[in-house]
N, C-alpha and C positions, 0 to 999 in steps of 0.2 A: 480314365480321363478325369473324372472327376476327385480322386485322390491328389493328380498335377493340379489341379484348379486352385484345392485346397492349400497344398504346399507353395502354390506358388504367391497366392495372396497372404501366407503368413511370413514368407519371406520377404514381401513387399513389405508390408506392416514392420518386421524387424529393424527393416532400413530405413523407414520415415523413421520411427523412435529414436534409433542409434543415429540417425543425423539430425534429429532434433537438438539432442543432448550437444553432440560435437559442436552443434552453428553454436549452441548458447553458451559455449566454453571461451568465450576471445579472451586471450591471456591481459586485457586492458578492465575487462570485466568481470567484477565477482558475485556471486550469488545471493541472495538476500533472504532468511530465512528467520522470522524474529516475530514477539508479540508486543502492542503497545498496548498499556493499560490507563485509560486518562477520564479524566472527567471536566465537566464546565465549572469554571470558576471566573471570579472577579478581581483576582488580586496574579500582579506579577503579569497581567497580556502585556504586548509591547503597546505602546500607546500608536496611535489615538483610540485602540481599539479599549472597551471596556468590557466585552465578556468572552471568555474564549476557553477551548480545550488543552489542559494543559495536562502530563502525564510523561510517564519513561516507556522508555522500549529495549526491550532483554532480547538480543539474539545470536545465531551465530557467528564465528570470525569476529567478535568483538564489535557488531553492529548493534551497542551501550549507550544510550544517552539517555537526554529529555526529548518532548517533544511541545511542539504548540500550534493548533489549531485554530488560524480565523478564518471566520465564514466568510464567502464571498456572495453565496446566493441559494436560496432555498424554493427550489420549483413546487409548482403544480400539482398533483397525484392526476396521472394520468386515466382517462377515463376506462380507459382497460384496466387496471392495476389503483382502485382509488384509495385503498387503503398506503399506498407509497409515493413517497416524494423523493425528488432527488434533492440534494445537498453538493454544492463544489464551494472549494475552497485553498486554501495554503496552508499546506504543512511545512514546519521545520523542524526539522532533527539537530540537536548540538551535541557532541562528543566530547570527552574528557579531555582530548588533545584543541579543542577550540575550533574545529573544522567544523562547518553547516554541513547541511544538504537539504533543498529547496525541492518542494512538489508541487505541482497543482492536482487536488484530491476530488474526485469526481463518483458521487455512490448514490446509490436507489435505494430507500429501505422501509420498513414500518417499526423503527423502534420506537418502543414507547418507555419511556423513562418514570413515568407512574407506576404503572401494573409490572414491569421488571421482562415484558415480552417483545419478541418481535426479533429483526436481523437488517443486516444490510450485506451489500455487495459493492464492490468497483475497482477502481484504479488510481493508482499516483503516477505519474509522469513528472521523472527527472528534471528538474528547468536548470540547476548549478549548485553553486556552493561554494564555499571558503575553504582554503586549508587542504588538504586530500582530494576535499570534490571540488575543487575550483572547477567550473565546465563540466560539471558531470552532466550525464543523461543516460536513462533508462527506466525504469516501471517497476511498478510491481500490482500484484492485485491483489485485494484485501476483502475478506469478509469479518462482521463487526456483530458483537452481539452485547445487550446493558447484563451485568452482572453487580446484583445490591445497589451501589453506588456509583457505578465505574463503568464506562465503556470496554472490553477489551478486544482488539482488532487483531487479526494474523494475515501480515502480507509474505510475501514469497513474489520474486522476482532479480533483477540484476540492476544492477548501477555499473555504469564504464566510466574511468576515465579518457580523458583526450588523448590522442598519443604524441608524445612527446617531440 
């Protein structure tokens, strides 16, 4: 009996997994698997803003561009977790072919850009885009950590297009 218990819970397990995979396969959405490496600077934000994160992102299926980071709001450290604060903001991605694609980035973290330590966590949520992503929407979730100089963040998630 307890060998069925067994078998039967790992075949439940195989089935969530493999219909995870399949829901997240919609032929209108592709995968997102890429790192961005960016840092704060002062020159080149779009205006009116004057300091922002600017950097590229390498990833797969030619997910290639720049990216740009303005802040929108920098929280509190919660009194459980006082060492971390959240950060949201607006990410854009621009590609070689001139298409955007628009996030709102939402992360917790203690990175400390002095001493070179610390991490974050979160999320983008698709809001649009130009070109390819006109109407896009979908996520992805990203963990961030300072290396020397530079943030370098790895998200993994999907981007859909509208259908047609």
């Amino acid at each position: 009996m307890r060998s069925l218990r067994i078998a039967a819970v790992a075949l439940a397990s195989a089935g969530v997994v493999a219909g995870s995979s399949v829901a997240n396969a919609h032929p209108r959405c592709e995968q997102i698997d890429a790192t961005i490496s960016d840092k704060v600077v002062d020159v080149g934000c779009p205006p009116p803003t004057q300091v922002c994160v600017a950097g590229t992102v390498r990833g797969k299926h030619g997910f290639d561009g720049t990216t740009v980071f303005i802040l929108g709001s920098r929280g509190e450290a919660p009194p459980t977790a006082p060492g971390y604060r959240p950060v949201s903001g607006t990410i854009t991605y621009t590609f070689k072919d001139g298409s955007t694609l628009t996030a709102l980035e939402t992360s917790i973290g203690n990175v400390n850009t002095t001493t070179g330590t610390g991490h974050a966590g979160g999320t983008q949520e698709f809001t649009g885009g130009t070109g390819r992503y006109e109407n896009a929407t979908g996520y992805t979730y990203l963990n961030q950590h300072w290396q020397t100089d530079h943030f370098v963040t790895t998200i993994q998630g999907e981007v859909c297009r509208p259908q047609s």
